[in-house]
Each structure stands twice: as C-alpha cells, then as structure tokens.
N, C-alpha and C positions, 0 to 999 in steps of 0.2 A: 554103750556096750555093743547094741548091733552096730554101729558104724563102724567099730574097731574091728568084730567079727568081719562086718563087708570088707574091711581095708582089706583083712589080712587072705583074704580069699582071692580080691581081685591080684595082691601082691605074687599069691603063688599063679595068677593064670598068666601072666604077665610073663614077656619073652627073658632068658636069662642071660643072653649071649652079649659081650663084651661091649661097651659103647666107645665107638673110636670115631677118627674124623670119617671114615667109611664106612660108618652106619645109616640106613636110608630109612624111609619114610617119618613121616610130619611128628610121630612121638619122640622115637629115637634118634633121628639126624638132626630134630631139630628143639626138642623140649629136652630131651634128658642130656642130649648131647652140649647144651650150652649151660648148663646149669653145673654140669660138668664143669666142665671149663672155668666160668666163675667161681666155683669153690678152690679150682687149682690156683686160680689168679689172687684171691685174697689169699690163700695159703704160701704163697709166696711171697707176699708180704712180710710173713712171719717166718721166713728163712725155711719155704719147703714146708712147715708142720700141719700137713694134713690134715690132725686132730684138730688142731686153733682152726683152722681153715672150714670145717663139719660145724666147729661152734657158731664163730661169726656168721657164718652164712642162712643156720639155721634158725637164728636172734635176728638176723635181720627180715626174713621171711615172714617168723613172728611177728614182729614191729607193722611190718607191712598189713597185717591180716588183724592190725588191733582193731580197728574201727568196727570191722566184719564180725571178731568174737565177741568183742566187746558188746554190743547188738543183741548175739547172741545169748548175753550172759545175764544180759539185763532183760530181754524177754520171759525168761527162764523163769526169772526173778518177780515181776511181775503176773507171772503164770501160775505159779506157785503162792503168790497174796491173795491170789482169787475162789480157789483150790477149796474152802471152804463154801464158799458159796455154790460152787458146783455141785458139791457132796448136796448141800441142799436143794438143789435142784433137782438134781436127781432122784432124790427119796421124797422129792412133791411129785414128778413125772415118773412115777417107777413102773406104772403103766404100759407095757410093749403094744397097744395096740395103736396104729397109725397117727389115728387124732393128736394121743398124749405125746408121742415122739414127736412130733412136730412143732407142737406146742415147747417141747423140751429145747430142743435145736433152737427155736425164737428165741425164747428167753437166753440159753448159753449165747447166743449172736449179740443179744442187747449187752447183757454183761462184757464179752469184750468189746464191746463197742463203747461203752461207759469207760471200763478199764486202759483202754489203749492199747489194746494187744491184740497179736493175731498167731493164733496156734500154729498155724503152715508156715509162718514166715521163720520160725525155731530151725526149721532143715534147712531153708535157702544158706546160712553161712558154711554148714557142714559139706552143702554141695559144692560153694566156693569154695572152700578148703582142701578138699582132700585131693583134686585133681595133683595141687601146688605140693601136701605132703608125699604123696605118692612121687612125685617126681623127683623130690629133692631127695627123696630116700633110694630110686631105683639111680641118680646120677651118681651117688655115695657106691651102691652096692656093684655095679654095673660096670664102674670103671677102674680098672686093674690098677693103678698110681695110687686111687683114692681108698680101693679096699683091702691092699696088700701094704700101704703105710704101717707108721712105726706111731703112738703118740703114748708120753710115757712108760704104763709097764705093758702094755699089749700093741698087739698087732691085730691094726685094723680090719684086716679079713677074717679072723680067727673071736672063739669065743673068748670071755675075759675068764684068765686062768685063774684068778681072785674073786670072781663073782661081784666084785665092785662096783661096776658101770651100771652091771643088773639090779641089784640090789637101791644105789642113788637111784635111779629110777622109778622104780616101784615105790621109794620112799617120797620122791618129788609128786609122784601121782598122789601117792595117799594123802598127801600134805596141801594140794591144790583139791580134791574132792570134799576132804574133811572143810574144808575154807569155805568153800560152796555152799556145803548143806548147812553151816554156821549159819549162812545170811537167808536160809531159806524159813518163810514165816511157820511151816509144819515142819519137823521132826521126821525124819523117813530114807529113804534110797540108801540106807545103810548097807544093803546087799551089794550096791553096784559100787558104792564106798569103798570098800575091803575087798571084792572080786577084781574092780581094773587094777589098780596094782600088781594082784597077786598075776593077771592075766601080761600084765606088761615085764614080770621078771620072767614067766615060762616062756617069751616069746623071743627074748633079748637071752636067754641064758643059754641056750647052744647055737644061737646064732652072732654073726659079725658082733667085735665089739664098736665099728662104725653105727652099725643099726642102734646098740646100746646108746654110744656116744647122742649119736641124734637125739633118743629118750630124754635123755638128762638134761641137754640143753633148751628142748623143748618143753618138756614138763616144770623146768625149773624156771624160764621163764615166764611160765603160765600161773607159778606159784607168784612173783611179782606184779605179772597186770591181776590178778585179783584181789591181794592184797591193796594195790594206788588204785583202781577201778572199782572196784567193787568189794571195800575193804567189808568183811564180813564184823569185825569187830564192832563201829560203827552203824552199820546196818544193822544189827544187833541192839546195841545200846537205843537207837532210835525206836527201836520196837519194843522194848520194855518201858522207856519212857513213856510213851502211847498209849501202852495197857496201863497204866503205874494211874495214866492222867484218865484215862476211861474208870477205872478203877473207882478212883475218888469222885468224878463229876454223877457216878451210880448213887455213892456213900452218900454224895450232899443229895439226891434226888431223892432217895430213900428219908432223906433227914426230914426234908423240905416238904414230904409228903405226910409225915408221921405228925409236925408241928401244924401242917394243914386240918389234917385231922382231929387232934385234939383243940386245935382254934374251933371245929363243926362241932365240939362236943359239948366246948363251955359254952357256943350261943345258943344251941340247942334247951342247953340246964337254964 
C-alpha cells in the first residue's frame, strides 16, 4: 500500500511535458523516450493498435520481473510461516529494557536464519521494480501517439466513459490479493485486500484509460504468475495436510501415553 501511495507521489512530481525524439536528459531522452518507441514498434505489429501495443509490452516487462517478484512472493510467504513464532518471541521478550531487546533481536536473527529468510531483502524487488513501472507508465502517458490512441471503446488519453478498464482492474487486484493471503499460513491483511483495489479503481477512474489499460494487463498478469508460482490452492491443501498429520501424530501420542500409563498401573497392582 505505501509503495503505491510512493509510486503515485513520485508519479505526480515527475515532469508532464511531451516525450519526443527532442527530449533531453538520461530519464526522458533516454529511458522514457525508448520505451516509447518500443511500445510504438510492437504496436505496429498490430496494424498501429496502441492498446495491443500498452498490453504486450506491459506482459512482457512482467515476464521479465518474474524471477525478481517471484522472490518476492515467496519471501513473503515464508515471512508470514514464521509470524507465529515471532508473536512468541515477542511476549517472552516483552521487556523494553536494553538487555531483553537484544536478547529479542538474537533470537528473531536465529529464527530467520534457521527459516531462510531475510526481512530487508522483501523491498530490494519493489526497489527494482518500480523505477521499470514508473517508466513504462510515464512513456504511455507522455507520448502524444500513445495517449491520444484509439483501442476499442476509449481513447487512450481520456478516462473510460464505461468505467470498465477501472473497474477490470480493481477486480484483477482483488483477485491477485485475495490469491495471496489464501497461501498465507495466518489469516489477516484483509484491510490492504479490499483497500488496493478500491485505491487502484479511484486512481485509474478519472485518469487516461492508457493508465487503466496498463492496470489490467498488469494486475492480470499477476493474477497468473500466482496462480503457476505460487498457486495458493495447493499451498493451502499442503498446510492442512500438515495440520490434518500433526493432528493425528498428537491423538497416537496422547494414546500411547495413556496405554503407557495404565501398563504403570497394572504393574504397580
């Protein structure tokens, strides 16, 4: 949620003026301005359609960034199996006074160190990212060809007079969040669930339906690598199994200890 709030901050301090082959310095002559280009290049592919042109280029960007979300996703993921044991730690070290906080920091260090994870390493892909989404979206918004297009019932500079693009959107978010928190081993972030959506249709619904377009092919491909990467379903199934086998290995320990005892009783008699 705050990286979106950062995106959408840095997006408005960001220059507005036209990206052309006479644009200068290293962002706009030469990052926004070819990425530009590129989307015009595959969009010609497709006889001029811009919109086709916003898709492909946006799916392939994705593709490009799978390794890096995917990383990501599975950190997250692993972050969140540990999550209980933190809670525990915390309420053994609930202590604020220097000693026990330290003592607390060691142990959280051991556990991911045990776990295989590491907290900070969760931003590094968001850092890699957003430079790449920021750009792709200011060489969309930026260039006159690409935001004054035509693709189906809108026009790409203009907001969607159907609310359609806004709305797929918002619904691709909710449908890649909801997917998430499935695979996640606690219950929880139901806030940020139902707010990014609601926060990606107010951002896309008086702005470009370019901007929209981008959403939808983004979010929806997001909804796909999580599904083959990180199928929640699965991850799911596996963790009840788990509990299902922890469950029963209790029930025989409990058995095993009860038959123990009454064996103490008759030699006892």
């Amino acid at each position: 949620m705050f990286s979106m709030l950062g995106l959408v901050l840095f997006l408005a301090a960001c220059g507005t003026s036209d990206i052309t082959a006479d644009s200068e310095g290293f962002w706009d002559g030469i990052i926004i301005y070819n990425f530009a280009r590129f989307i015009i290049w595959v969009s010609s592919i497709f006889g001029n359609n811009y919109g086709i042109g916003i898709i492909i280029v946006t799916i392939i960007i994705r593709a490009l960034l799978i390794p890096i979300t995917h990383f990501q996703q599975k950190n997250m993921q692993q972050m969140n199996e540990i999550n209980p044991q933190l809670t525990e730690l915390r309420e053994t070290y609930s202590s604020k006074d220097v000693e026990t906080q330290e003592k607390l920091r060691a142990e959280q260090q051991r556990l991911y160190k045990e776990a295989g994870v590491n907290p900070f390493l969760g931003f590094l892909p968001l850092i890699v990212q957003m430079p790449v989404f920021i750009a792709l979206y200011q060489s969309v918004n930026r260039t006159p060809i690409l935001a004054t297009g035509d693709f189906l019932w809108v026009n790409l500079g203009a907001p969607d007079p159907l609310y359609i693009l806004p709305i797929l959107a918002g619904l691709f978010t909710l449908a890649n969040s909801h997917l998430m928190s499935m695979g996640r081993a606690q219950a929880g972030g139901k806030f940020i669930t139902y707010v990014m959506p609601l926060f990606i249709v107010l951002i896309t619904f008086r702005l470009s339906s370019a901007l929209a377009l981008y959403f939808v092919a983004s979010n929806g491909f997001a909804v796909l690598q999580t599904l083959l990467l990180q199928n929640p379903f699965k991850i799911r199934k596996e963790r009840e199994l788990k509990e299902q086998q922890q469950r029963e290995a209790e029930v025989e320990r409990r058995r095993a200890l009860r038959k123990a005892q009454k064996l103490g009783r008759n030699i006892r008699k």
